[in-house]
C-alpha positions, 0 to 999 in steps of 0.5 A: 553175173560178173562184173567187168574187172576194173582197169587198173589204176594207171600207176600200176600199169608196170610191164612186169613180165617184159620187165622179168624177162629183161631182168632174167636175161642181164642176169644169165648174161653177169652169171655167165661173166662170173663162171668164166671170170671174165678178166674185166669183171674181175679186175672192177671187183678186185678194185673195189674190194681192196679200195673198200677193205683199205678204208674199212681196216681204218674205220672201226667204228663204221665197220661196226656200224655196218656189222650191226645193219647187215647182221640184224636190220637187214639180215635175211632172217630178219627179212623172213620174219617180215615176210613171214609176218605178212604171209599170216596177216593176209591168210587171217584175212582171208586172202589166202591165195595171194598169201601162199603166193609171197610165201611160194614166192620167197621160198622159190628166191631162198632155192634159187639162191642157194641153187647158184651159190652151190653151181657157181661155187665162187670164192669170197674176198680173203684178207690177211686182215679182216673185218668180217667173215662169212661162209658158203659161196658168194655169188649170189649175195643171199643178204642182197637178193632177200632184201631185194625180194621182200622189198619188192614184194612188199612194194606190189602189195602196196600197190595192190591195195591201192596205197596213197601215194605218199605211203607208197613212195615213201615205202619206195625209198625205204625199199631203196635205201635197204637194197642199197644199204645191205649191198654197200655194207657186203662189199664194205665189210670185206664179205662179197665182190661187187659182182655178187651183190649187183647178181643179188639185186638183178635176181632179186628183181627177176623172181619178183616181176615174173611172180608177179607176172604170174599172179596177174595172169593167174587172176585174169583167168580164174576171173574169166573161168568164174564168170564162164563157170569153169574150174581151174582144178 
């Protein structure tokens, strides 16, 4: 016998597929911007870039700062480790399908990533003086949409666990502060356009609702076919 599956509690209840789909199309829509540079949205960029690159030149000891966050704390890699880490935790703990699940989900966000970098092929800020370098394309940010993707997962894990709410807020702010933090220091560092890190974030978020758009809806089903005692092979 199946029991009836229990609703959710009510501060779970996110619309994550619509959430996606909103985030999927303010994405196409900054993608489509960028491609054809549309002059607005450049003229921001330049702006903020050389206001930024002014300050930077004059600041060393900020710029190293910022060096040392983007470099190691929220470094890609750094974020791979992490998820890496929980990927083998919940595997160990039997729950292998959500496991596979974060690891699909994040290779998929490294693919579509460097996918758009290659098509988009845009250029990084060039300054006769710079603080930083950087290679390879820059939209979208690779440091910003990594960030953006573990965070989020790591937010809906907590959720699905149920995590007290002090845990889950307080690991909320975290989440902000990095996704926010790794952007400012992209753009402060000379090393992206504002555009680029704000594709990161949107990206980001786009890969993480529908993964988990599609887990919910994966589940629901497998549990409906457990209880018919179907298959879904």
């Amino acid at each position: 016998m199946c029991p009836p599956p229990l609703p959710p509690p009510a501060r779970t209840r996110v619309p994550f597929l619509t959430t996606g789909l909103v985030l999927a199309s303010l994405s196409a829509v900054l993608l489509v911007l960028v491609s054809v540079r549309w002059p607005p949205l450049m003229s921001l960029d330049t702006t903020v870039a050389e206001a930024l690159h002014r300050r930077a030149v004059t600041e060393p000891t900020l710029v190293h700062a910022n060096r040392v966050l983007t470099d190691w704390v929220w470094d890609p890699w750094t974020m791979r480790v992490l998820t890496a880490v929980v990927v083998i935790a919940l595997w160990w703990r039997g729950s292998r399908l959500l496991a596979g699940w974060i690891a699909a989900t994040s290779l998929l966000a490294t693919l579509v990533q460097q996918g758009l970098k290659a098509a988009v092929g845009r250029e990084r800020p060039q300054w006769l003086d710079p603080v930083d370098s950087a290679h390879y394309a820059a939209f979208p940010s690779g440091h910003v949409m990594t960030a953006a993707v573990t965070c989020g997962l790591l937010l809906w894990l907590l959720r699905l666990h149920d995590a007290q709410p002090a845990l889950w807020w307080g690991s909320a702010v975290v989440a902000l502060v990095s996704v926010a933090g790794v952007a400012f220091t992209r753009v402060y560092l000379g090393v992206h356009w504002l555009s680029d890190v704000v594709g990161g974030v949107l990206l980001g978020g786009t890969v993480v609702t529908l993964s988990v758009a599609g887990h919910t809806a994966y589940t629901r089903r497998f549990r409906r076919q457990a209880c018919d005692g179907g298959s879904l092979l």
